[in-house]
N, CA and C atoms as an extended XYZ file, in Angstrom:
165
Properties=species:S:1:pos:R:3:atomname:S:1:resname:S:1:resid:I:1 pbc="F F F"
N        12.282        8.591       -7.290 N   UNK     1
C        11.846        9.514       -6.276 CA  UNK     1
C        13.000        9.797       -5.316 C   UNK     1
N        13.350       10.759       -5.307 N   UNK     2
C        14.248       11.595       -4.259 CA  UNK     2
C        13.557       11.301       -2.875 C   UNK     2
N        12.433       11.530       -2.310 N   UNK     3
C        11.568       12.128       -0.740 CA  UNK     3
C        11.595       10.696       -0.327 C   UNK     3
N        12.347       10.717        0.975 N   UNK     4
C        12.265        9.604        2.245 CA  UNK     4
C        11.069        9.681        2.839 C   UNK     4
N        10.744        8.960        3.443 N   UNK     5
C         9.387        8.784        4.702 CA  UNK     5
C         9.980        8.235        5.162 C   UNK     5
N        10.329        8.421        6.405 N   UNK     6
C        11.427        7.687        7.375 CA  UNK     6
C        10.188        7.598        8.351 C   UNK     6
N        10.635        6.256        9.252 N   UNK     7
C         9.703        5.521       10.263 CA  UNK     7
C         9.309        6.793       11.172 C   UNK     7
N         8.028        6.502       11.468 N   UNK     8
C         7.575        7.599       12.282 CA  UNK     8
C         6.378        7.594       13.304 C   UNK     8
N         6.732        7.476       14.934 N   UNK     9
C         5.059        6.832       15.735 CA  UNK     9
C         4.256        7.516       14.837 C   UNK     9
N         4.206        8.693       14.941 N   UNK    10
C         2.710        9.242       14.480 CA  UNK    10
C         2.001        8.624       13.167 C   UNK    10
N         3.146        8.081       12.149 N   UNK    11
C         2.373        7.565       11.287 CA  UNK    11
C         1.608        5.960       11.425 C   UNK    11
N         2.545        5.209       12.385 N   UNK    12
C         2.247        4.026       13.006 CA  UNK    12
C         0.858        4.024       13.614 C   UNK    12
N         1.063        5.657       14.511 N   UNK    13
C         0.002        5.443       15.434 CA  UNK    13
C        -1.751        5.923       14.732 C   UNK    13
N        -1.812        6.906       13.398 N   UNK    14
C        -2.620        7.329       12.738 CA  UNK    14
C        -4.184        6.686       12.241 C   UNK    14
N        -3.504        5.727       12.088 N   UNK    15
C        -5.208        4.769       11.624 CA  UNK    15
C        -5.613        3.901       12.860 C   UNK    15
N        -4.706        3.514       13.872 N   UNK    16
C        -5.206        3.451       15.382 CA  UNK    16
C        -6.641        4.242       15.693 C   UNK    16
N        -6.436        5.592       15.183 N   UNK    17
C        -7.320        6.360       15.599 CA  UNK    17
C        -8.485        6.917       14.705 C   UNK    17
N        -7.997        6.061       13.484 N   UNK    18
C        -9.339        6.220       12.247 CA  UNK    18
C        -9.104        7.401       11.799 C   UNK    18
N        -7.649        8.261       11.404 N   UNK    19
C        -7.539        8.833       10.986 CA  UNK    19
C        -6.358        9.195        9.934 C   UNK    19
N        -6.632        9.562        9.031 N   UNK    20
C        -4.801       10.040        8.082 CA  UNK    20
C        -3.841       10.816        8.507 C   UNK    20
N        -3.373       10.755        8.135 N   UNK    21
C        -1.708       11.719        9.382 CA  UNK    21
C        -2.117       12.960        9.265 C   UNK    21
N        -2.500       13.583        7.984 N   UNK    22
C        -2.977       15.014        8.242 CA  UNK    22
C        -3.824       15.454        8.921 C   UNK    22
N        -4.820       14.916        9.214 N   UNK    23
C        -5.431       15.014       10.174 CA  UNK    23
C        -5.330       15.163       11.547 C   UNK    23
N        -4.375       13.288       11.529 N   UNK    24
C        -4.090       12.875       13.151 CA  UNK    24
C        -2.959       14.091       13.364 C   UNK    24
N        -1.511       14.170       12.736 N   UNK    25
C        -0.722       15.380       13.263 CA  UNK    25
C        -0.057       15.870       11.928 C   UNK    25
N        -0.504       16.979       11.717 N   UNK    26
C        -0.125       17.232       10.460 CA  UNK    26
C         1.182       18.123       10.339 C   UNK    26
N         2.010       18.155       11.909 N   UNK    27
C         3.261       18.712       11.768 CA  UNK    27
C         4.066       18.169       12.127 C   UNK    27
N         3.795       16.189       11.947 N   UNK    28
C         5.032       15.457       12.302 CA  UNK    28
C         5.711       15.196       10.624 C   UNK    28
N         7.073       15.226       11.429 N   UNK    29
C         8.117       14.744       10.052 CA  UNK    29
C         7.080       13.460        9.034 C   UNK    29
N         6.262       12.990        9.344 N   UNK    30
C         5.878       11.985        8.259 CA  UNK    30
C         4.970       12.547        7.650 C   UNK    30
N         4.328       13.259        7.874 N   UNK    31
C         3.092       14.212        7.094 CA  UNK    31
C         3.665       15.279        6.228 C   UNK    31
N         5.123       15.845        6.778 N   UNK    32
C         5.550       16.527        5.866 CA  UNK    32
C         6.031       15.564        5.029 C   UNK    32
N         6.779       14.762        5.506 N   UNK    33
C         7.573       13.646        4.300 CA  UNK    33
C         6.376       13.296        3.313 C   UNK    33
N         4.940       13.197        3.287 N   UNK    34
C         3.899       12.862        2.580 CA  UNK    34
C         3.863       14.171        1.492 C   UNK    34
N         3.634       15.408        1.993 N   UNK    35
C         3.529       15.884        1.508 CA  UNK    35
C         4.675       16.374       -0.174 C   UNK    35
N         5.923       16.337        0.688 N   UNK    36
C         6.909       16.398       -0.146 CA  UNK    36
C         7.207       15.558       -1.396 C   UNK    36
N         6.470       14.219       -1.294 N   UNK    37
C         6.269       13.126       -1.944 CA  UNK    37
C         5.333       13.327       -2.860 C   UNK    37
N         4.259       13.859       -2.156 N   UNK    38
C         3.181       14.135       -3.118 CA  UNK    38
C         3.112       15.750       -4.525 C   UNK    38
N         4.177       16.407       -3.562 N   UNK    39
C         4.651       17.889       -4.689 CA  UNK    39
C         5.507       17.071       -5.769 C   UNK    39
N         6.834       15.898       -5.193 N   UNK    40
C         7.522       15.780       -5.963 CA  UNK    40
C         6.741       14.322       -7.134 C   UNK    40
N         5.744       13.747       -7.184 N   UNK    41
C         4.914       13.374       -8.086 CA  UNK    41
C         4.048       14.264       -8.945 C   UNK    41
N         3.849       15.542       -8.070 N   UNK    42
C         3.485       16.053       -9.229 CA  UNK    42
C         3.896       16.948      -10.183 C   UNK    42
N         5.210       17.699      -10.009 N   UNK    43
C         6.095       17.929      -10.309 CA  UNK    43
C         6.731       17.064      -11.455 C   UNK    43
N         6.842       15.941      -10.973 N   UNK    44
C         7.534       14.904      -11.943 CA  UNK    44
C         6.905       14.482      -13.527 C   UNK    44
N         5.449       14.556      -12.895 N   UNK    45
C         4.501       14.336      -14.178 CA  UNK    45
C         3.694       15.367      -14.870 C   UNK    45
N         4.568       16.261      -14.778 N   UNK    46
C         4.034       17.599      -15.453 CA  UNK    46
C         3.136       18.774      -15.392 C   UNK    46
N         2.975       18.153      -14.001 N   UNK    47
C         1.527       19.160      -13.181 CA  UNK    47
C         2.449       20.256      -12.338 C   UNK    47
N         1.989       21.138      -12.028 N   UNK    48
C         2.282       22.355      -11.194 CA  UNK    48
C         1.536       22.228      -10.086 C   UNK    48
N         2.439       22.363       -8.849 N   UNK    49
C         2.286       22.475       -7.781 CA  UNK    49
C         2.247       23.391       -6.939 C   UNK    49
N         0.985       23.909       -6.418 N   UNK    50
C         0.818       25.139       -5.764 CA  UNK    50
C         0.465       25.111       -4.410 C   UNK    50
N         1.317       25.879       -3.488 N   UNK    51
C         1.574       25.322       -2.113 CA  UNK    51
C         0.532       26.514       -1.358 C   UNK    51
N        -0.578       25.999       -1.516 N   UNK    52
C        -1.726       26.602       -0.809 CA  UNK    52
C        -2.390       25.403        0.538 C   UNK    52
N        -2.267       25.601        1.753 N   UNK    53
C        -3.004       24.957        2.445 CA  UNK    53
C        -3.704       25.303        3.486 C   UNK    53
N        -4.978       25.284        3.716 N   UNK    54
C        -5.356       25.770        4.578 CA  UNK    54
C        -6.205       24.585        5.157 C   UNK    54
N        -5.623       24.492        7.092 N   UNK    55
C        -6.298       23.793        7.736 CA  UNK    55
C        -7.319       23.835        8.626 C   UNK    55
């Protein structure tokens, strides 16, 4: 895997509050770093990744 998740409060601070980062802030560097992680798994294993999100 290429994608870092580098240390991040918001992700520290996330289940504090009974919630997943997307939720708790879904435009800190660790939620994107999640996300990027999660395109480049699926990517990797032969699935297509389609960058639709709506919050």
């Amino acid at each position: 895997m290429k994608t870092i998740i580098p240390k991040n409060v918001k992700l520290a601070e996330s289940p504090s509050f009974g919630k997943c980062i997307f939720n708790y802030d879904k435009f800190c560097l660790g939620s994107k770093s999640y996300m990027e992680l999660s395109k480049e798994l699926i990517v990797n294993n032969g699935g297509t990744y389609i960058e639709k999100i709506t919050w």
